[in-house]
C-alpha positions as CSV (number, residue, x, y, z in Angstrom):
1,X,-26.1,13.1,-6.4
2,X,-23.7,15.3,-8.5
3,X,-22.6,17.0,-5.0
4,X,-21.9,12.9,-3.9
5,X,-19.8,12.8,-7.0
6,X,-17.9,16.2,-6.3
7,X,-16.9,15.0,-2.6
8,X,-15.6,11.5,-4.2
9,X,-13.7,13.6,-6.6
10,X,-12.2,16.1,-4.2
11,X,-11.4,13.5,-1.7
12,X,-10.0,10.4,-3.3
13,X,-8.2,9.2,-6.5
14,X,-11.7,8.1,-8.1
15,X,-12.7,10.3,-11.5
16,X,-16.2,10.1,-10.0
17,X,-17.3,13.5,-11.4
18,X,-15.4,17.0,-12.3
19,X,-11.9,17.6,-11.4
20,X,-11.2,19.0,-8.0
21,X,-10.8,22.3,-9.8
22,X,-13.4,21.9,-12.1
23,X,-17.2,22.4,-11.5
24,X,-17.7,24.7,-8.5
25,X,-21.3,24.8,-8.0
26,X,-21.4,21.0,-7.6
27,X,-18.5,21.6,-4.8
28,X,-20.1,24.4,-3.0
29,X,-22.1,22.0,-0.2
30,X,-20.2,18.8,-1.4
31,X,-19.2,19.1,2.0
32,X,-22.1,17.1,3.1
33,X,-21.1,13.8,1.9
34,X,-17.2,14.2,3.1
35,X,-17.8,12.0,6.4
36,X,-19.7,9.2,4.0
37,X,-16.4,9.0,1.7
38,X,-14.5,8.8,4.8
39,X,-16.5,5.9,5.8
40,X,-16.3,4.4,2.3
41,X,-12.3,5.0,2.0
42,X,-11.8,3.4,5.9
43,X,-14.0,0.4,4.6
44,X,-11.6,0.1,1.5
45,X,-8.7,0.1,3.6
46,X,-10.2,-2.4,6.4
47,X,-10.7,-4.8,3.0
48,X,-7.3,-4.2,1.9
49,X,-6.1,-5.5,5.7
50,X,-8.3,-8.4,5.9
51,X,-7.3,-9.8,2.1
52,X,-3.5,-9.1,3.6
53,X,-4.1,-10.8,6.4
54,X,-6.7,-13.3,6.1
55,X,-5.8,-14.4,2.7
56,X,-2.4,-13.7,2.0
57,X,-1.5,-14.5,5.4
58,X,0.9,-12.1,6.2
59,X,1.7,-10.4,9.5
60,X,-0.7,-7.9,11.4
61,X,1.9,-5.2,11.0
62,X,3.1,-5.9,7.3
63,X,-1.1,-5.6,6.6
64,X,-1.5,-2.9,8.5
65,X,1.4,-1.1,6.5
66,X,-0.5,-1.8,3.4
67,X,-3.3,-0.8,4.9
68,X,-2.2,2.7,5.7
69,X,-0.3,2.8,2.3
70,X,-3.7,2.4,0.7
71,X,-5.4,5.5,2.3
72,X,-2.2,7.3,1.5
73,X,-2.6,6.6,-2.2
74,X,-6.4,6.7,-2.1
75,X,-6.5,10.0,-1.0
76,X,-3.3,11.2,-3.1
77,X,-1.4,12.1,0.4
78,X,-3.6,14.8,-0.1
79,X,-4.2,15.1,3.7
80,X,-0.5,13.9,5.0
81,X,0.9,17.1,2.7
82,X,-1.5,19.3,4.9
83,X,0.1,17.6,8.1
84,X,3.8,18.3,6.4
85,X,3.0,21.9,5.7
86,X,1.2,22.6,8.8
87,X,4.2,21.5,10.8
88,X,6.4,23.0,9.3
89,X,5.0,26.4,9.3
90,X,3.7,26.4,12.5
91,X,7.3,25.0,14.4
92,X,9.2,26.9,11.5
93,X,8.2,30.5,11.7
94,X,8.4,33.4,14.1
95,X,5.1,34.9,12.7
96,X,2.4,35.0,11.0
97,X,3.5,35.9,7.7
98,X,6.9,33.7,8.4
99,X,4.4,30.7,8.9
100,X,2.6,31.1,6.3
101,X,5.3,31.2,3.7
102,X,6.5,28.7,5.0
103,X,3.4,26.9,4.5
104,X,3.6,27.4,0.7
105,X,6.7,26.4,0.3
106,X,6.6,22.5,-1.6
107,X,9.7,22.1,0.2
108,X,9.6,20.2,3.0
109,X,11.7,20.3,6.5
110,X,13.1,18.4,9.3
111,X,9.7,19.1,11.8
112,X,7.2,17.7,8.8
113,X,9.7,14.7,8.3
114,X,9.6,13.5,11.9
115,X,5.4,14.8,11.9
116,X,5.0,12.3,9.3
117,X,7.2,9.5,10.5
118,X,5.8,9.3,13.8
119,X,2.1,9.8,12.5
120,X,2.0,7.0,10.1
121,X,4.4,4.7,12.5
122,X,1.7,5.3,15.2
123,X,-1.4,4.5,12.3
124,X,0.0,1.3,11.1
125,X,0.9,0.3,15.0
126,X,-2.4,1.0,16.3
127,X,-4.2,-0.6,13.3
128,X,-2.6,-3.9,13.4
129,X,-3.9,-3.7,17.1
130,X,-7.8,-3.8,16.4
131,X,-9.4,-7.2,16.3
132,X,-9.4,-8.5,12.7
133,X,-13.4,-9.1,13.2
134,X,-14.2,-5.9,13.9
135,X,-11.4,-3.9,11.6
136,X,-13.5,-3.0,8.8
137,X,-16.4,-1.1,10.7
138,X,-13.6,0.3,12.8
139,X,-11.8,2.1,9.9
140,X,-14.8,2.7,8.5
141,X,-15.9,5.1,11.6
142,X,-12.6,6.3,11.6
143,X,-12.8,7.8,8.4
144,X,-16.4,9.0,8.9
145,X,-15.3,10.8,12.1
146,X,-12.1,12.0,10.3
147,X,-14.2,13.9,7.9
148,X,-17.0,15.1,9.8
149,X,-14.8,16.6,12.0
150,X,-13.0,18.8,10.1
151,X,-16.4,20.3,8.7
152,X,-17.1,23.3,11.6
153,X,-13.7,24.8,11.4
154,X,-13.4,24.6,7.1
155,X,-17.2,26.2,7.4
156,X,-17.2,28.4,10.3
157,X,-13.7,29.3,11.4
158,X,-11.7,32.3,10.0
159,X,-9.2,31.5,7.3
160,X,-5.8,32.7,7.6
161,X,-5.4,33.8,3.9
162,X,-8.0,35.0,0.9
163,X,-7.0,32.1,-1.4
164,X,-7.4,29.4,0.5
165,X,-9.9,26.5,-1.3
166,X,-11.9,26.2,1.6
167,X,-13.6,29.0,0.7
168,X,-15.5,27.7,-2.4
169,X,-17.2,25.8,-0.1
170,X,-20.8,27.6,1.5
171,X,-22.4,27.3,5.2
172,X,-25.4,25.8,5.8
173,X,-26.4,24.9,9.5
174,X,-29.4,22.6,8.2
175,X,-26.9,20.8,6.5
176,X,-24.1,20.6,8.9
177,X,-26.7,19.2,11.1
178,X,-27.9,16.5,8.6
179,X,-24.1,15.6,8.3
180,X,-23.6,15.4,12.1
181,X,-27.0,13.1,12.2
182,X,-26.2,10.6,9.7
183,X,-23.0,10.3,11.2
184,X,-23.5,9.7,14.7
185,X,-25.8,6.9,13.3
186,X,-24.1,5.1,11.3
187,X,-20.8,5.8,13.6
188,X,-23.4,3.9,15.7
189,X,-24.5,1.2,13.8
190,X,-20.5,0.4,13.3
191,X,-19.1,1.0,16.9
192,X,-21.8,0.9,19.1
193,X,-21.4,3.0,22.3
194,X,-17.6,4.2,21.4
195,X,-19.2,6.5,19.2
196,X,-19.4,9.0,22.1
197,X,-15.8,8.5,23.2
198,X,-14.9,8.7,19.0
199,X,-17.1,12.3,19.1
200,X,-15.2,13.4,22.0
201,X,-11.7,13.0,21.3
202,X,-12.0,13.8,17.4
203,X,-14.2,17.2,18.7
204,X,-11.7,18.3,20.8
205,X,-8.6,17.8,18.8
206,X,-10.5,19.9,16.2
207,X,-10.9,22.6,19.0
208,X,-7.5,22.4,19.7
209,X,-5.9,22.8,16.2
210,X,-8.3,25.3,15.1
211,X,-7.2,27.2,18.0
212,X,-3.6,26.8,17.7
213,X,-4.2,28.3,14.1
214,X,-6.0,30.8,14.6
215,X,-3.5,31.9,17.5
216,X,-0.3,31.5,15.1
217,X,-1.8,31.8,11.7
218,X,-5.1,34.3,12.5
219,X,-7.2,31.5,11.0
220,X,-7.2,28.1,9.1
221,X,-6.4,26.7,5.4
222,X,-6.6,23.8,3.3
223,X,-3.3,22.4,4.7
224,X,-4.8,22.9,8.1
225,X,-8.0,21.0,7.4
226,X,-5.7,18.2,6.1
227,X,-3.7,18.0,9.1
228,X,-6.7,17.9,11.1
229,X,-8.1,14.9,9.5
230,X,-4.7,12.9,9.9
231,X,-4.7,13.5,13.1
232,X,-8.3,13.0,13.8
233,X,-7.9,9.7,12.3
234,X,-4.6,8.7,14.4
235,X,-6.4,9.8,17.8
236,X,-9.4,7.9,16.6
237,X,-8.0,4.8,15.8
238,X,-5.9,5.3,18.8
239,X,-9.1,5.3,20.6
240,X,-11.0,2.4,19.4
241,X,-8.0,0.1,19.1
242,X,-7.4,0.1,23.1
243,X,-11.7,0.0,23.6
């Protein structure tokens, strides 16, 4: 349970166990559980709509700004900065080296600013479009795939630098698999059949990122696992709000 804890830690705002930087053993395959926080932080968020909404009575697009506001603070922006940095170095720079810099700069430019405009314009769009019965389990698969998707290029993909968190993190195929079973099941118990199309189009953008990275940067990092979450989630939403 203390690797449960570590995930919750690492991935949201909740003090459930050590600091992110803290305990490392308990991080090492905390891994595991990152698709079930997802799920937990989507059905947060679907809560926050439907009080917005149903309750409040306010508009679909004023609740789905709140909505989206709420996974931007529950997760600290944690994942948008990724999106900022990754844009920025990978538009910005001429190399590798360039890009990367870039990267670590806290600065951010005009390509993250319009990256991060369009992306959460697009989320809160696309949310208000999904059927307030079915909202909750929809977010909540969102943020399942979101996470699990990101787990085959942190563990198996090259990393672009030596320092890069990702690392403190160890492979295990068993587990990977245990991951991908629990979560095509539940992804099925909350979106029936659309869990294939969900797989699919989360899968390959995945493929495609990591590639781009590895092309531009020789490998990944932390900021590109956190771009590849926001955009797993946008295409996924995407995805189940027009199915």
């Amino acid at each position: 349970m203390k690797s449960l804890f570590s995930a919750i830690s690492f991935l949201t705002i909740f003090p459930a166990s050590t600091p992110r930087t803290g305990d490392m053993e308990h991080l090492k395959f905390s891994w595991i559980w990152f698709p079930l926080v997802g799920l937990l932080v989507g059905a947060v968020i679907g809560t926050v709509f439907e009080i917005a909404y149903l309750y409040l009575h306010l508009t679909k697009l004023v609740s789905a700004t709140l909505t989206i506001t709420a996974s931007i603070l529950i997760t600290r922006g944690f994942h948008y900065d990724g999106l900022a940095d990754t844009v920025d170095g990978l538009f910005g720079g001429s190399n590798k080296e360039e890009r990367l810099r870039i990267m670590k700069d806290s600065h951010i430019g005009s390509f993250a600013t319009l990256a991060l405009i369009c992306t959460i314009l697009l989320q809160i769009q696309f949310t208000a479009n999904i059927p307030i019965y079915r909202l909750v389990p929809t977010l909540g698969a969102v943020g399942l795939f979101s996470r699990l998707t990101v787990l085959g290029p942190m563990l198996w993909s090259p990393y672009a630098n030596e320092l890069s968190l990702g690392r403190v993190f160890e492979r295990s195929l068993f587990l990977y698999l245990i991951a991908i079973f629990y979560s095509l099941w539940l992804g099925y118990l909350l979106v029936g059949q659309q869990v294939i199309g969900v797989i699919l189009i989360t899968f390959g953008t995945a493929l495609a990122i990591s590639y781009l990275a590895k092309r531009l940067l020789g490998g990944i990092n932390g900021d590109i696992c956190g771009c590849l979450i926001v955009i797993s989630e946008l295409v996924a939403t995407i995805y189940l709000s027009l199915n």
